[in-house]
FIZA-336011 format. One record per residue: x, y, z of N, C-alpha, C in turn; chain; residue number from 0; residue in three letters. Coordinates in steps of 0.05 Angstrom, whole numbers, plus 5000, padded with zeros to 4 digits. Example, Ala and Ser with C-alpha at 12.3 -4.5 7.8 and 13.67 -1.06 7.14 Angstrom:
BEGIN
 n_east n_north n_up ca_east ca_north ca_up c_east c_north c_up mitor lumnu milo
   5264    4886 5156    5246     4910  5156   5264    4934 5156     A     0  ALA
   5257    4955 5142    5273     4979  5143   5258    5001 5157     A     1  SER
//
This chain:
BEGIN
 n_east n_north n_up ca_east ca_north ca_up c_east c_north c_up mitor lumnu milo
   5017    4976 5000    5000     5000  5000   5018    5025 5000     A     0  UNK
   5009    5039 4985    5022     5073  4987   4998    5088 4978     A     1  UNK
   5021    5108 4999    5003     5134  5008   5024    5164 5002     A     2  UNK
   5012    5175 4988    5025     5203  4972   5011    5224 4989     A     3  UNK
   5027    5233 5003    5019     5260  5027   5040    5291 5016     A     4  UNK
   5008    5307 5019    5035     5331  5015   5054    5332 5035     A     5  UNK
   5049    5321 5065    5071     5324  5076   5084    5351 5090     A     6  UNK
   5070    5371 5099    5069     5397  5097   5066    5400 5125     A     7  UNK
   5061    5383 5143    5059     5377  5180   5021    5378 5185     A     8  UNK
   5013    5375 5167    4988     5364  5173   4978    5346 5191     A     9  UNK
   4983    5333 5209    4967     5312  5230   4957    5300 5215     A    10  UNK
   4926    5308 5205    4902     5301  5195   4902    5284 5179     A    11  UNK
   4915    5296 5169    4924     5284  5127   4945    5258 5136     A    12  UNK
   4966    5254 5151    4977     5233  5163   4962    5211 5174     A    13  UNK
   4941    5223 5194    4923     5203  5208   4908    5191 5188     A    14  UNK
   4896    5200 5176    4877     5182  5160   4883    5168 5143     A    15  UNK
   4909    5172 5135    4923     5150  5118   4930    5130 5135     A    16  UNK
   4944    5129 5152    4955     5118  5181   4922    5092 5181     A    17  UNK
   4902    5107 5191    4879     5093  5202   4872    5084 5183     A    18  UNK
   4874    5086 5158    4861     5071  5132   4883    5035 5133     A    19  UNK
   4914    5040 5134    4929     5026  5131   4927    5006 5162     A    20  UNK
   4922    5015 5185    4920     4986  5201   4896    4985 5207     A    21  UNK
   4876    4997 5199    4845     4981  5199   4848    4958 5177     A    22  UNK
   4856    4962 5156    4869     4943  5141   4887    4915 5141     A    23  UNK
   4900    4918 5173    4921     4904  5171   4946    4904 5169     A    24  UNK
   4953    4923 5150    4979     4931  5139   4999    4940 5151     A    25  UNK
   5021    4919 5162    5046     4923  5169   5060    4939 5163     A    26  UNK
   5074    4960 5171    5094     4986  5162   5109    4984 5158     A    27  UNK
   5122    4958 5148    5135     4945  5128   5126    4938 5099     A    28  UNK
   5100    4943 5096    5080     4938  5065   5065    4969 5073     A    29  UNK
   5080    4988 5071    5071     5021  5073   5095    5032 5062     A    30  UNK
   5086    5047 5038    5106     5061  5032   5088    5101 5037     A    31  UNK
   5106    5109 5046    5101     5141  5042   5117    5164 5024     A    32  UNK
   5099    5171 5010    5116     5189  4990   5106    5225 5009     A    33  UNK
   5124    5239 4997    5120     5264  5008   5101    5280 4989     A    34  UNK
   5106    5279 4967    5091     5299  4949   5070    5282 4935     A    35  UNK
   5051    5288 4948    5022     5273  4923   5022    5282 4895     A    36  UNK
   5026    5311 4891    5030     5313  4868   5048    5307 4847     A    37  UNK
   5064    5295 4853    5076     5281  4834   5071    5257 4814     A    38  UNK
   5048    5240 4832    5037     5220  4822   5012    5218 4808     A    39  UNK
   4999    5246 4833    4968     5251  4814   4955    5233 4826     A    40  UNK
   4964    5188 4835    4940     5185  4845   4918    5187 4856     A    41  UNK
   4922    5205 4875    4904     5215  4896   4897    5250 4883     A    42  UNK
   4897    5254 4867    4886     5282  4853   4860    5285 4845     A    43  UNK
   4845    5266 4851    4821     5271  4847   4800    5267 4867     A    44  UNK
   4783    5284 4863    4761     5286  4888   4776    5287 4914     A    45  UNK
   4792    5305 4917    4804     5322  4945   4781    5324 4969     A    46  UNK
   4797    5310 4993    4769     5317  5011   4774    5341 5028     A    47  UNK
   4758    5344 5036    4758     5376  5054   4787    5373 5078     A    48  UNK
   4800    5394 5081    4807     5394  5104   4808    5390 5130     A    49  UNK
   4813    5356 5150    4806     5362  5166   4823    5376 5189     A    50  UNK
   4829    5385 5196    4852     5401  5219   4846    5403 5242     A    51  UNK
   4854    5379 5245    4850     5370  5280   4869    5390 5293     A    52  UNK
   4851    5407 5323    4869     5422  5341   4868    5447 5323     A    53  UNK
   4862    5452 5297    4864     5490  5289   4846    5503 5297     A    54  UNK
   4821    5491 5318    4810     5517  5323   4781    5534 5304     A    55  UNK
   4764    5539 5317    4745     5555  5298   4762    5577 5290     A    56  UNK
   4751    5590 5261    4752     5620  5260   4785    5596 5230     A    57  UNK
   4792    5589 5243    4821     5581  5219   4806    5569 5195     A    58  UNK
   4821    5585 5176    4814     5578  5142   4844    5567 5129     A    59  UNK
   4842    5547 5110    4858     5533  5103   4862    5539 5068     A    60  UNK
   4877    5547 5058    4883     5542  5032   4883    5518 5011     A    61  UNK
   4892    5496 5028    4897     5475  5017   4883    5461 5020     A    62  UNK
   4880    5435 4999    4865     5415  5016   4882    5386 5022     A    63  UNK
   4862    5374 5034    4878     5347  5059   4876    5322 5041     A    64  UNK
   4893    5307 5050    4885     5279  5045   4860    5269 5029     A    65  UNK
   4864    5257 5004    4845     5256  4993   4840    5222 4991     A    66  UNK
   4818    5221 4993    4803     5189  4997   4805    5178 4969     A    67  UNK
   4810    5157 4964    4804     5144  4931   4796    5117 4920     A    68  UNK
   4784    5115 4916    4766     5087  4910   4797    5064 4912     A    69  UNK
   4809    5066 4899    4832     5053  4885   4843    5050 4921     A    70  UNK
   4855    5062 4934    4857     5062  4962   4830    5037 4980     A    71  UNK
   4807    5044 4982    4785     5037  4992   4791    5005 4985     A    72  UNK
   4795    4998 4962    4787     4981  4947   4807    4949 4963     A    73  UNK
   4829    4961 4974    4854     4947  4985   4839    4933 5009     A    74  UNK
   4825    4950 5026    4820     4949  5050   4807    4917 5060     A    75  UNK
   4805    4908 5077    4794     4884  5081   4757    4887 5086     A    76  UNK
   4746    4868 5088    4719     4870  5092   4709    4883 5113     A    77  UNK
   4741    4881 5134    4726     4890  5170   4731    4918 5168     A    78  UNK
   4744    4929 5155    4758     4960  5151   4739    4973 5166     A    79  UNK
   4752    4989 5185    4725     5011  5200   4715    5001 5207     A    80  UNK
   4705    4978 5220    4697     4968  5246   4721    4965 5261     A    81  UNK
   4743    4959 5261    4748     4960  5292   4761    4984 5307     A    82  UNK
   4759    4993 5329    4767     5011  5337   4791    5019 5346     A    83  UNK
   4799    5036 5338    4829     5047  5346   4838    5061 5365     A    84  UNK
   4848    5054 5388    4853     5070  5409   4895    5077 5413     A    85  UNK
   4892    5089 5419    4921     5100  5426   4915    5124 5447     A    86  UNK
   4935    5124 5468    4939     5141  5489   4944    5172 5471     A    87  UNK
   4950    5195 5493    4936     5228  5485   4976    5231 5479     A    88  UNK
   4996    5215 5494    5019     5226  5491   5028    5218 5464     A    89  UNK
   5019    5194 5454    5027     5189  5416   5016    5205 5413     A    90  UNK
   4987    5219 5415    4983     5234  5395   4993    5264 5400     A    91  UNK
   4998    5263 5420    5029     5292  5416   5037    5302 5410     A    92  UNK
   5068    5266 5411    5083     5272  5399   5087    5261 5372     A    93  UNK
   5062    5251 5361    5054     5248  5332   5054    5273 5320     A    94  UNK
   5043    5288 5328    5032     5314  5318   5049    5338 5315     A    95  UNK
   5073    5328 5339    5094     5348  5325   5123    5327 5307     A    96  UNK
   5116    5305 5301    5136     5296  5295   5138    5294 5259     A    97  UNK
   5101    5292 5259    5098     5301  5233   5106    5330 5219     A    98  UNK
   5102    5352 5234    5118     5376  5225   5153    5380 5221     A    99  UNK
   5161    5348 5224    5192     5352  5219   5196    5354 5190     A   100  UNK
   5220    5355 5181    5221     5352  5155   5233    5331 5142     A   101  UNK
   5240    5304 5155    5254     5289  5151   5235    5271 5135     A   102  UNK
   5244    5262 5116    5225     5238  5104   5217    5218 5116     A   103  UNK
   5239    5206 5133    5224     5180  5150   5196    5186 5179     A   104  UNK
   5191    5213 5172    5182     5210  5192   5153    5206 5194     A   105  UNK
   5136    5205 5164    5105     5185  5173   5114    5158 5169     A   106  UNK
   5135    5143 5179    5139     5116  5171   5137    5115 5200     A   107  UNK
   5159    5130 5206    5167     5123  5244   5141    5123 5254     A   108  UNK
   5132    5146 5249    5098     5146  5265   5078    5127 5262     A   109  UNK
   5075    5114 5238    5066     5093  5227   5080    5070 5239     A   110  UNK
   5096    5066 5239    5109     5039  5261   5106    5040 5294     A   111  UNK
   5109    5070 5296    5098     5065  5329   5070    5058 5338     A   112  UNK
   5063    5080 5318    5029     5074  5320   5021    5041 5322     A   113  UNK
   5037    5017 5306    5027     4994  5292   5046    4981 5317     A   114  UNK
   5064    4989 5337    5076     4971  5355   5058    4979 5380     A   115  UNK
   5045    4999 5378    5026     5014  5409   5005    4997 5408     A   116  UNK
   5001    4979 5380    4976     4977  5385   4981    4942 5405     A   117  UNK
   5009    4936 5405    5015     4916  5422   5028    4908 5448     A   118  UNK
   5042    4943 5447    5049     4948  5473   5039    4973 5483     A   119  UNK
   5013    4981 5497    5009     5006  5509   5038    5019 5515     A   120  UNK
   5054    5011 5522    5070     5030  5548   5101    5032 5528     A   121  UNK
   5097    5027 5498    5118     5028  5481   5139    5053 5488     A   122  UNK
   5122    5081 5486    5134     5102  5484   5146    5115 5524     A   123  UNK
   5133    5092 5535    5156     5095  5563   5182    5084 5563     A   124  UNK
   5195    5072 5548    5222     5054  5540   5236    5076 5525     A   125  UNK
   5243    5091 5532    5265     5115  5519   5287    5111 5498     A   126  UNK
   5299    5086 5512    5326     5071  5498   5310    5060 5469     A   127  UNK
   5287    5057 5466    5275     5043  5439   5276    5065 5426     A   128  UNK
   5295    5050 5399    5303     5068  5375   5280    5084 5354     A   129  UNK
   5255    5074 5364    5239     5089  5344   5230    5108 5369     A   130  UNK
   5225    5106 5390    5224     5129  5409   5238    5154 5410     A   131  UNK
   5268    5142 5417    5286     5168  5420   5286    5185 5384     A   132  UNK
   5283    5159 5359    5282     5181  5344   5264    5196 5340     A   133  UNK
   5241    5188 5350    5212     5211  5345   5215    5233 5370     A   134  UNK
   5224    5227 5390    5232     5246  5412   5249    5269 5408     A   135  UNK
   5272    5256 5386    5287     5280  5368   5271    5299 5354     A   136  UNK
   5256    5277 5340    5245     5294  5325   5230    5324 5329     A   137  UNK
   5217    5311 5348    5194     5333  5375   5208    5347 5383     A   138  UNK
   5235    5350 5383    5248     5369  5405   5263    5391 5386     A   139  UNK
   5262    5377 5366    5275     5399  5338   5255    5410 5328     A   140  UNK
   5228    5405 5327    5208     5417  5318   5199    5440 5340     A   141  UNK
   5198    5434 5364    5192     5455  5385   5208    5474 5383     A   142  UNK
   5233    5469 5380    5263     5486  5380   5252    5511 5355     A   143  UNK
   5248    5503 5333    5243     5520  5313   5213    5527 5319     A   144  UNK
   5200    5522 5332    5178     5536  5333   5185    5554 5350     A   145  UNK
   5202    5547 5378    5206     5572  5397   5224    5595 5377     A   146  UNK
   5238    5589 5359    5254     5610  5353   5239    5617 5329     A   147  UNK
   5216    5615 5318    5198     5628  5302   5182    5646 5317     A   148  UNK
   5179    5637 5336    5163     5667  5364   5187    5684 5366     A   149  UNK
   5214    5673 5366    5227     5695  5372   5239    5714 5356     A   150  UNK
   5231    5701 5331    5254     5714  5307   5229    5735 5285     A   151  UNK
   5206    5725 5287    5200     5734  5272   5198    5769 5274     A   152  UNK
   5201    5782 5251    5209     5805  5253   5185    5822 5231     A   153  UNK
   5162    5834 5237    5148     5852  5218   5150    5867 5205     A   154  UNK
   5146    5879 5190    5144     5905  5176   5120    5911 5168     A   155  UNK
   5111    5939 5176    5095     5950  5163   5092    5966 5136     A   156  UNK
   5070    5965 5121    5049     5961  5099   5025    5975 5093     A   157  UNK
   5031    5995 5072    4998     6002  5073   4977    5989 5076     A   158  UNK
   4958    5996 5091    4928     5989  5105   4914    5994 5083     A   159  UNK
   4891    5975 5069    4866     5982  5066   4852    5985 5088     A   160  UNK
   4838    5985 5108    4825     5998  5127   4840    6006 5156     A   161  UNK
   4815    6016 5177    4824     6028  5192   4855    6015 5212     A   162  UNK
   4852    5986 5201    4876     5969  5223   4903    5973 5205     A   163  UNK
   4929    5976 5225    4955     5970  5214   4956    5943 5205     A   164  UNK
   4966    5947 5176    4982     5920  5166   5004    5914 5164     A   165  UNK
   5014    5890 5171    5047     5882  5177   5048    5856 5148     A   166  UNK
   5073    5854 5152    5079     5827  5131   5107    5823 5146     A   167  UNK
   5116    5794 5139    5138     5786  5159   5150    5759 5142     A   168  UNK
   5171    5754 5136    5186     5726  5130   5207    5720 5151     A   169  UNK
   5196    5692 5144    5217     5674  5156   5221    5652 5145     A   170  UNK
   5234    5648 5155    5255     5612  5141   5251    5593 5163     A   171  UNK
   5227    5577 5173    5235     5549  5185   5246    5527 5179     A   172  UNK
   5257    5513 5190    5266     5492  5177   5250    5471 5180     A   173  UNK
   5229    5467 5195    5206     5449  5193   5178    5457 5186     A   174  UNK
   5156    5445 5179    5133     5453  5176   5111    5466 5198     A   175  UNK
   5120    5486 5210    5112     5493  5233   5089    5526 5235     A   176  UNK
   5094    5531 5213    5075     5553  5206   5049    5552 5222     A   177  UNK
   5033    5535 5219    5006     5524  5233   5008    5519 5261     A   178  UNK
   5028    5508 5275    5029     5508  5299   5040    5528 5318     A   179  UNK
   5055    5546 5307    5060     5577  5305   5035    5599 5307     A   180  UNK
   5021    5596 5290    5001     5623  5278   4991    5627 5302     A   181  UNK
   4981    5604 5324    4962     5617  5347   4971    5628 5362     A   182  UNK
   5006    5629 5365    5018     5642  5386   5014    5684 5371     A   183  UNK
   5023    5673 5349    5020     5709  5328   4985    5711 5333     A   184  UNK
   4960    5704 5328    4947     5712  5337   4939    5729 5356     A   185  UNK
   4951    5710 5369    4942     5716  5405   4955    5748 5420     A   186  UNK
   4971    5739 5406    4998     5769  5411   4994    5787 5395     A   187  UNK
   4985    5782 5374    4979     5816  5353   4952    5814 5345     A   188  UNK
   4941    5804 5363    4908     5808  5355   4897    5836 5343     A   189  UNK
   4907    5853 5350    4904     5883  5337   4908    5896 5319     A   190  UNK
   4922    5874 5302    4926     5882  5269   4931    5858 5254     A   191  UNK
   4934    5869 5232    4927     5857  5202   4959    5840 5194     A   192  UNK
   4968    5820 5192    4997     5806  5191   4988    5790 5176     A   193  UNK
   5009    5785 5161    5018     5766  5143   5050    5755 5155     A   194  UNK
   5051    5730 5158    5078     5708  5155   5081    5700 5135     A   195  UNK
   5103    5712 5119    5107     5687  5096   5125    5669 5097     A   196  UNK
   5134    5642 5090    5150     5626  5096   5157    5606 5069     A   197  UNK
   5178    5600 5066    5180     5576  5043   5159    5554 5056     A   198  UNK
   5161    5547 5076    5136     5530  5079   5104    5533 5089     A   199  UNK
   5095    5559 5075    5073     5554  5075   5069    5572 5098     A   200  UNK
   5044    5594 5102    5046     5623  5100   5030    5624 5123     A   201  UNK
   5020    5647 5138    4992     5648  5156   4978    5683 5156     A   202  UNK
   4958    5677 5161    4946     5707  5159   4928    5713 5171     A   203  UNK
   4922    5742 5187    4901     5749  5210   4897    5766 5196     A   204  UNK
   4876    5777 5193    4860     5802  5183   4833    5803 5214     A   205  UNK
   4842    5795 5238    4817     5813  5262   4791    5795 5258     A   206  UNK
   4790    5779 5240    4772     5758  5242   4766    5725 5241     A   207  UNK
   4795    5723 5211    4798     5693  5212   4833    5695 5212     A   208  UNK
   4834    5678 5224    4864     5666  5215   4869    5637 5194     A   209  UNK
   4880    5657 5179    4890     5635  5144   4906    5628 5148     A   210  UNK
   4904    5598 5139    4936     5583  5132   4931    5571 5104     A   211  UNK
   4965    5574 5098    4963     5555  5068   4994    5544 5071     A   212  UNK
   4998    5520 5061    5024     5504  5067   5038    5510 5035     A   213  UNK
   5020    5525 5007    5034     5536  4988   5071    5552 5005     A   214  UNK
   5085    5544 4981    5115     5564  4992   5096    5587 4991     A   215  UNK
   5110    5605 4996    5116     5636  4990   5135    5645 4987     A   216  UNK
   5143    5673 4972    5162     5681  4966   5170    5703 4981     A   217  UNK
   5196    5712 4984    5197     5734  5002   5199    5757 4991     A   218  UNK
   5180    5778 5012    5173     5799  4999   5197    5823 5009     A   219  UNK
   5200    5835 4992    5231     5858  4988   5218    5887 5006     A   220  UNK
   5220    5879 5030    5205     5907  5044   5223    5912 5068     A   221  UNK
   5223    5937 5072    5234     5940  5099   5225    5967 5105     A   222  UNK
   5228    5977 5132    5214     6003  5138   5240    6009 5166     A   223  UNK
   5230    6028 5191    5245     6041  5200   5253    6021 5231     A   224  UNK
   5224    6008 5237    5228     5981  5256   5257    5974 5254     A   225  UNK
   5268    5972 5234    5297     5955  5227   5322    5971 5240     A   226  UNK
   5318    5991 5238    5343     6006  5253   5323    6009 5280     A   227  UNK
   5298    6015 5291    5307     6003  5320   5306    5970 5328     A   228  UNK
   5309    5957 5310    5322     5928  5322   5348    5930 5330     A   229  UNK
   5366    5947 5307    5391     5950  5308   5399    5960 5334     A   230  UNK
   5391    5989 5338    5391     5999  5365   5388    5991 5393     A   231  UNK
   5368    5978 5390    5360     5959  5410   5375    5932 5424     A   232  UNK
   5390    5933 5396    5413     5900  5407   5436    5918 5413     A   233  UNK
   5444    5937 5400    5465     5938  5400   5467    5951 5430     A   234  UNK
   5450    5962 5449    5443     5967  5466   5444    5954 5486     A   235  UNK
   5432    5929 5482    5435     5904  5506   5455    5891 5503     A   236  UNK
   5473    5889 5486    5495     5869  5486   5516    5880 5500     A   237  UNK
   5525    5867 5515    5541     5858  5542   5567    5857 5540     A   238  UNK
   5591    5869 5520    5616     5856  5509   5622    5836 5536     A   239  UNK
   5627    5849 5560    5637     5836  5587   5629    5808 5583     A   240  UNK
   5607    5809 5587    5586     5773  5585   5589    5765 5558     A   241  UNK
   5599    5766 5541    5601     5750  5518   5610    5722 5522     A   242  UNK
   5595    5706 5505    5601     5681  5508   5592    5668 5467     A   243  UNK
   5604    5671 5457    5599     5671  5428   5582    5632 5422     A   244  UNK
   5589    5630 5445    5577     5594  5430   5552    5598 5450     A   245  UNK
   5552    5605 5469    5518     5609  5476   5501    5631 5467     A   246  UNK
   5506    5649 5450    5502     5667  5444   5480    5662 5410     A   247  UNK
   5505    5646 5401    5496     5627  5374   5474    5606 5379     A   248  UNK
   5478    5595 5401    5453     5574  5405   5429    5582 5412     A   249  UNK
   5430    5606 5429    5404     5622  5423   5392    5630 5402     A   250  UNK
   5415    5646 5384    5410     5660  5351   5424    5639 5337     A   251  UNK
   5420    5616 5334    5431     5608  5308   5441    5621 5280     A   252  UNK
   5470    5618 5270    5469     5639  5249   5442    5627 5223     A   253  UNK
   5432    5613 5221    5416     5605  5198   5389    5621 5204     A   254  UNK
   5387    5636 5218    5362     5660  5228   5378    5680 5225     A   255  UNK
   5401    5688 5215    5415     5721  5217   5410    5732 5196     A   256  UNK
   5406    5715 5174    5399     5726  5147   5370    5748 5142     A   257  UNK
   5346    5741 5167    5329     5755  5161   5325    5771 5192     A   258  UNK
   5341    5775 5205    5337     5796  5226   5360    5815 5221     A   259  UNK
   5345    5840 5220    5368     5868  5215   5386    5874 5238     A   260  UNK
   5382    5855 5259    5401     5867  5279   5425    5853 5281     A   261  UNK
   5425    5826 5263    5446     5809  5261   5463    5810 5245     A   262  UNK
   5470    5839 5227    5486     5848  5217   5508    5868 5231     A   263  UNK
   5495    5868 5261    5520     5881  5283   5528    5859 5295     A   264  UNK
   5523    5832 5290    5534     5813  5308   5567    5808 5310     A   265  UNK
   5576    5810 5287    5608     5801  5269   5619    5830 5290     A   266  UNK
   5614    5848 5281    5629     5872  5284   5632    5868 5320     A   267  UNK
   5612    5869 5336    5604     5869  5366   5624    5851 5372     A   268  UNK
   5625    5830 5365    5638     5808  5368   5672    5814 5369     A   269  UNK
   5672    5819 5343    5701     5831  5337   5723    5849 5357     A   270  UNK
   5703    5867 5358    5699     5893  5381   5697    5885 5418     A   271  UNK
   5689    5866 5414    5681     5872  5449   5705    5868 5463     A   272  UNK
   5738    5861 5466    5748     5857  5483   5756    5888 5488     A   273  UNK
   5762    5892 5459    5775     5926  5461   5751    5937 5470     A   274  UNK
   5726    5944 5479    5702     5954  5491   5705    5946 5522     A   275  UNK
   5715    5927 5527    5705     5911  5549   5742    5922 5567     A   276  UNK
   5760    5929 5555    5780     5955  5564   5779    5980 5566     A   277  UNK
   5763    5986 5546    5760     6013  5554   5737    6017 5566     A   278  UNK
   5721    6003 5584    5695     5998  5599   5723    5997 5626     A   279  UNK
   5738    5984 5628    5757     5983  5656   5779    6011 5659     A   280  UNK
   5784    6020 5628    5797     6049  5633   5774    6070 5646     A   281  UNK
   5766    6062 5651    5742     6095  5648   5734    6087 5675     A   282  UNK
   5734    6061 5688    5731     6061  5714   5703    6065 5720     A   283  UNK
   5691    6061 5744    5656     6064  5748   5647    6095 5751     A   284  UNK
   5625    6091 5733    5619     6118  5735   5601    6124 5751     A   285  UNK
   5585    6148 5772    5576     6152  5786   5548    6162 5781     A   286  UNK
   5531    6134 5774    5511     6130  5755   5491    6121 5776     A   287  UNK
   5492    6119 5809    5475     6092  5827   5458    6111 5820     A   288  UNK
   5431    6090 5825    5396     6105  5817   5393    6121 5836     A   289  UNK
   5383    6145 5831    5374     6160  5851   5360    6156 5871     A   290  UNK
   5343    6123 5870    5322     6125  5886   5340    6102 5910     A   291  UNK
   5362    6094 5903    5379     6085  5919   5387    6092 5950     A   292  UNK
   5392    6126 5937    5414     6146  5953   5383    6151 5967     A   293  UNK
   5356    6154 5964    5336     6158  5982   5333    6133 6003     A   294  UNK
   5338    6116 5998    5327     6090  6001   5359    6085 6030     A   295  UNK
   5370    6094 6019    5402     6094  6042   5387    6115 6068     A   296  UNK
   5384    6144 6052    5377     6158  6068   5356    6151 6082     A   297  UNK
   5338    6135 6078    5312     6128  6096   5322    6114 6114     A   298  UNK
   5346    6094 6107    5349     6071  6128   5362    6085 6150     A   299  UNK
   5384    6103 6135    5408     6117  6163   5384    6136 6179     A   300  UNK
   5366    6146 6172    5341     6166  6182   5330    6149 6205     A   301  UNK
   5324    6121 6200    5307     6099  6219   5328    6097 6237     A   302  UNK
   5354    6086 6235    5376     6081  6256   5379    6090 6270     A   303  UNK
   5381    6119 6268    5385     6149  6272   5362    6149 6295     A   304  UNK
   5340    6139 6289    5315     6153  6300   5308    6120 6330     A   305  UNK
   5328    6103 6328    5318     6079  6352   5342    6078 6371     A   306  UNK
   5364    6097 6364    5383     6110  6372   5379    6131 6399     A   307  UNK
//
């Protein structure tokens, strides 16, 4: 049996192929998974609706899911869909983010755990098991780029057709994470109009629905004045003293420097900070304590003063 998935971190579109293949029977060793349906066309006809487990009312989808096909159906055994499928809430998880990796093997892995859970409940408590720790990788590299898509992404503003500010924003993930992303940008800029665009597949709030489409996008050639205060702003907090260049990187990976404007002072800062970080010791401390200090002294020597 094969199954042609766009592959784009869908859940949905995974599961139902998944549930078609062991209501069936079918060992994940007689499953093959391709990434791009369109290449084959099998499944190009009569597209079923989207289903997108976990997106939420109000989310609109571009694309559509997993498509059902006679020629598929036709494999299935007599009992297909009668029996019922249960799996615990933590496969489906870390199913759900393991599918947003980008590695090819990874609706196989999921597909084999899924087809070993169904003989050992307690499969995914055994750590040392090689299809575990690699889906555990997987999950932990997909969270990783999702946290640093909260952190990286960087807007610009856009003329408005109406009364709300419009932003537009790219980024580069390296996994299919757009969709599991958008609710955190929702939630946080509920107040205007954004666009994410991403080679994998885009998201968009306009104050009423939030859109997704797993289409690339291309990146759009914009920049405005936000960019020099990014610049300002780092160049501001950075620490020459506390430098530590390999923890520094693991926070900012350089493969995110390309689309944040402030990571064009990184090299130079870098370069710079020992000679900064001497003439920070020539110049000696300067006589900067907060004012509300020198009150805060005076209140205490005032109390001493006063049980005296």
């Amino acid at each position: 049996m094969r199954f042609e998935l766009r592959g784009r971190g869908d859940f949905a579109e995974w599961r139902n192929a998944a549930r078609e293949a062991l209501r069936a029977g079918v060992s994940p060793r007689e499953v093959e998974w391709g990434g791009q349906g369109r290449e084959t066309g099998l499944f190009d006809e009569a597209p079923s609706p989207l289903r997108g487990e976990g997106r939420g009312e109000g989310v609109k989808h571009g694309v559509s899911n997993f498509p059902s096909h006679p020629a598929l159906r036709s494999t299935l055994s007599p009992q297909a869909g009668r029996e019922k499928i249960t799996v615990n809430s933590s496969f489906i998880e870390l199913s759900k983010s393991v599918i947003c990796h980008c590695d090819p093997r990874r609706f196989d892995l999921c597909y084999r755990l899924l087809w070993r859970l169904q003989r050992d409940k307690h499969l995914l408590d055994v750590v040392t098991d090689p299809d575990v720790a690699l889906a555990r990788a997987f999950a932990k590299s997909v969270g990783r780029d999702t946290h640093k898509m909260k952190a990286f992404v960087r807007f610009r503003e856009v003329p408005a057709k109406g009364p709300r500010r419009a932003f537009v924003a790219w980024f580069e993930p390296e996994h299919f994470i757009v969709a599991r992303a958008a609710g955190f940008f929702q939630r946080r800029f509920n107040d205007m109009d954004w666009l994410i665009a991403t080679p994998k597949g885009s998201a968009a709030w306009d104050g009423k629905d939030l859109r997704l489409s797993d289409e690339p996008a291309h990146k759009p050639d914009i920049t405005d004045e936000t960019d020099d205060l990014w610049r300002i702003y780092f160049a501001h907090i950075f620490n020459p003293a506390r430098l530590k260049v390999q923890a520094m990187q693991s926070e900012m990976p350089k493969k995110y420097w390309k689309n944040l404007p402030e990571a064009e002072l990184i090299p130079d800062l870098i370069r710079n900070a020992e000679q900064r970080v001497r003439d920070m010791a020539e110049r000696g401390a300067s006589d900067t304590a907060p004012k509300f200090h020198e009150r805060l002294q005076e209140k205490l020597q005032g109390r001493a003063a006063h049980r005296t």
